[in-house]
N, C-alpha and C positions, 0 to 999 in steps of 0.2 A: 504494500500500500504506500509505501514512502517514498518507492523509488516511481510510482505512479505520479503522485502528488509533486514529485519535484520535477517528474516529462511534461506535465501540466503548466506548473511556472515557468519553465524554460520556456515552451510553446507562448503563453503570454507574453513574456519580454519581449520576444520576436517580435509579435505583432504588435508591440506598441513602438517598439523601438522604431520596425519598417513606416508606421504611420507617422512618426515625429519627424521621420527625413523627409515627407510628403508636405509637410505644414508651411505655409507660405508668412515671410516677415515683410515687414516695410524696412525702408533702407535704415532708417535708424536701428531697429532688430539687427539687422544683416552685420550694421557696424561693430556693436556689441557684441553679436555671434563672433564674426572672424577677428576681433580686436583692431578692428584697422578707421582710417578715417572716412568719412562721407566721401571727400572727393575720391580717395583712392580707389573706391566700387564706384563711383561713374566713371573714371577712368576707365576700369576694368569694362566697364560694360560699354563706353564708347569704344574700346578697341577690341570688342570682340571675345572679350576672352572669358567674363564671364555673363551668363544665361541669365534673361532677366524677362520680367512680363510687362506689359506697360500697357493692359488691355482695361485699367480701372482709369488711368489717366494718371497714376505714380507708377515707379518702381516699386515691381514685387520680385521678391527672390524665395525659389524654394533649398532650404538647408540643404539638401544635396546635392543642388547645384553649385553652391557657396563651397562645399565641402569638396566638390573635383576641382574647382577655381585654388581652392587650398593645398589641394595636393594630396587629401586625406583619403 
């Protein structure tokens, strides 16, 4: 039953952890996630380099993409 109860949790972390890389910040989120400055992610994202959405009429970044942009 233990070792049940603990394939169960593992299974949970998964799925939250995979849903938290899914969650979308505002740039200011974005700055504080990867510790770098505002201009430095527009930079990034006028040259391409990293993934951004701009379909509300800001900059939205989802953490996984912040996270290939980082090298992680």
């Amino acid at each position: 039953m233990e070792y049940q109860m603990k394939d169960v949790l593992d299974e949970l972390k998964t799925i939250v952890q995979d849903k938290s890389k899914n969650r979308w910040m505002d740039i200011k989120e974005a700055c504080k996630y990867a510790s770098v400055s505002d201009s430095t992610l527009r930079r990034a994202v006028a040259k391409g380099e990293l993934k951004v959405s701009k379909a509300t009429g800001k900059l939205l970044f989802k953490i996984d993409w912040v996270d290939r942009w980082l090298g992680n």
